[in-house]
C-alpha positions in Angstrom: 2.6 -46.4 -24.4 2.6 -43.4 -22.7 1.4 -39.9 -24.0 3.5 -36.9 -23.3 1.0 -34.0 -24.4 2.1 -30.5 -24.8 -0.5 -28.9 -22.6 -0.8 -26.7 -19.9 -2.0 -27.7 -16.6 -5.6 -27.1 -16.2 -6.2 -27.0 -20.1 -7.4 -31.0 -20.2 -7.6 -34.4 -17.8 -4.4 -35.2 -19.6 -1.0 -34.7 -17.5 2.6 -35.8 -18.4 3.4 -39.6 -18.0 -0.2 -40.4 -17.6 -1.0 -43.8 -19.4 -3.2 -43.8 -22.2 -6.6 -45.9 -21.5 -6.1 -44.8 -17.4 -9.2 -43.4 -15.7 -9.8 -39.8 -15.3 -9.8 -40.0 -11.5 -6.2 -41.1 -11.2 -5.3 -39.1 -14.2 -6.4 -36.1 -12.1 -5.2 -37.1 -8.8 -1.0 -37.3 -10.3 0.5 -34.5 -9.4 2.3 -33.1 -12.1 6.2 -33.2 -11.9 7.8 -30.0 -10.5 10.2 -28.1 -12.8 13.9 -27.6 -12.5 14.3 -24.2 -12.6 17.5 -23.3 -15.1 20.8 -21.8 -12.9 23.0 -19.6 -14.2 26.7 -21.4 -14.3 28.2 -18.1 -14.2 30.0 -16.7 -11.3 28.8 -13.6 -9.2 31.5 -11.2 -10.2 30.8 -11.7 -13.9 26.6 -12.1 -13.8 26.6 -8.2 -13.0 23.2 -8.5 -11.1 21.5 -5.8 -9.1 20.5 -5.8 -6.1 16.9 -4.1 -5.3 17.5 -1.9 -2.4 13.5 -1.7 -1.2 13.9 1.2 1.4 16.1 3.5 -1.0 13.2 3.2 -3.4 10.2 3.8 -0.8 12.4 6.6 0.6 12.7 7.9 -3.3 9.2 7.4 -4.1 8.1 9.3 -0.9 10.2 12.2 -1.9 9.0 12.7 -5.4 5.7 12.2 -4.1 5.9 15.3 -1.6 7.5 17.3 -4.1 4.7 16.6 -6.2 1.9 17.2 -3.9 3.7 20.8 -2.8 4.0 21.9 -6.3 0.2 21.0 -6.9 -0.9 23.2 -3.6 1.5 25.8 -4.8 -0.2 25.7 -8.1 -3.2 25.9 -6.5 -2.6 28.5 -4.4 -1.1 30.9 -6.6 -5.0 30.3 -8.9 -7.2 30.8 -6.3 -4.8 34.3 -4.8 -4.5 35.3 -8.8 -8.2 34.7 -9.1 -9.4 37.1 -6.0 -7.3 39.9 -7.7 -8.7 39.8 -10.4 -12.4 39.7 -8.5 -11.1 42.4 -6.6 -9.5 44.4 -9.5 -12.9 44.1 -11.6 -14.6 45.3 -8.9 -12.4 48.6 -8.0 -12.6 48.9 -11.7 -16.1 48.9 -11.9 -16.4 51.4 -8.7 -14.5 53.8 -11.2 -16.8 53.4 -13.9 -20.0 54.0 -12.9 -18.9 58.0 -11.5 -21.0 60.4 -13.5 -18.3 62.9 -14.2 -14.1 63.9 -13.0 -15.8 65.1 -9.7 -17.5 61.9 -8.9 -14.5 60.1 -9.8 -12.3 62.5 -7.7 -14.6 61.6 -4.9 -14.7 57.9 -5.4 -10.7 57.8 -5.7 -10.5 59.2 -2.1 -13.5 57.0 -0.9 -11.2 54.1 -2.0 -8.0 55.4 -0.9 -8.9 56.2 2.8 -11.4 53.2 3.6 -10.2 50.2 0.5 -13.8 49.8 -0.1 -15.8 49.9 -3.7 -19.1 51.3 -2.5 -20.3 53.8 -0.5 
C-alpha cells in the first residue's frame, strides 16, 4: 500500500510514493519527483505574449528618476531663494520702522538706496 499524502515538501517525513511502515531515513533520503511544468498548446502568433525589453525599462526608470530628482532641487531651490527674501524683506522692513519721524525715514531711505544696507 502506498500513501500518497497531500503535503508540502518540508511539512512532514512523509513524501509521495513512500511506503507505509518504511524508515524515516530512507523516507527522507527519496527525492521527491520533479514536476512537469504545464505548456501552452497554443501557437506564438495567437498566445499574444510580451516580451520584457530590460534596457528600455532601466533607460525609462533612469529618466523618470532624473526628472524627479531636478524637480525636487528646483523645489528646493526656489524655498530656500523665497525664504532669504523674505529674511531680507523683514529686515529692510524693520530698518523702516524703527525711524523716529519722516526725517529719519527720509534719511534711512537714502542710507538703503546708495549702500543696500539696513543699519548704519
Amino acid at each position: 500500500m502506498r500513501l500518497y499524502a497531500p503535503l508540502y515538501e518540508g511539512d512532514s517525513l512523509l513524501r509521495p510514493d513512500a511506503a507505509l511502515g518504511e524508515r524515516a531515513a530512507t523516507v527522507c533520503r527519496t527525492p521527491a519527483p520533479a514536476v512537469d511544468f504545464v505548456r501552452s498548446n497554443n501557437r506564438v502568433e495567437a498566445a499574444n505574449e510580451t516580451v520584457l525589453d530590460l534596457h528600455a525599462i532601466e533607460q525609462t526608470a533612469r529618466t523618470m528618476r532624473g526628472a524627479a530628482v531636478a524637480r525636487l532641487l528646483k523645489a528646493a531651490y526656489t524655498a530656500v531663494v523665497d525664504w532669504l527674501e523674505r529674511i531680507e524683506t523683514q529686515e529692510r522692513d524693520n530698518f523702516f520702522a524703527a525711524s523716529a519721524n519722516l526725517a529719519d525715514l527720509e534719511q534711512r531711505q537714502r542710507h538703503w538706496e546708495r549702500t543696500g544696507l539696513t543699519h548704519y
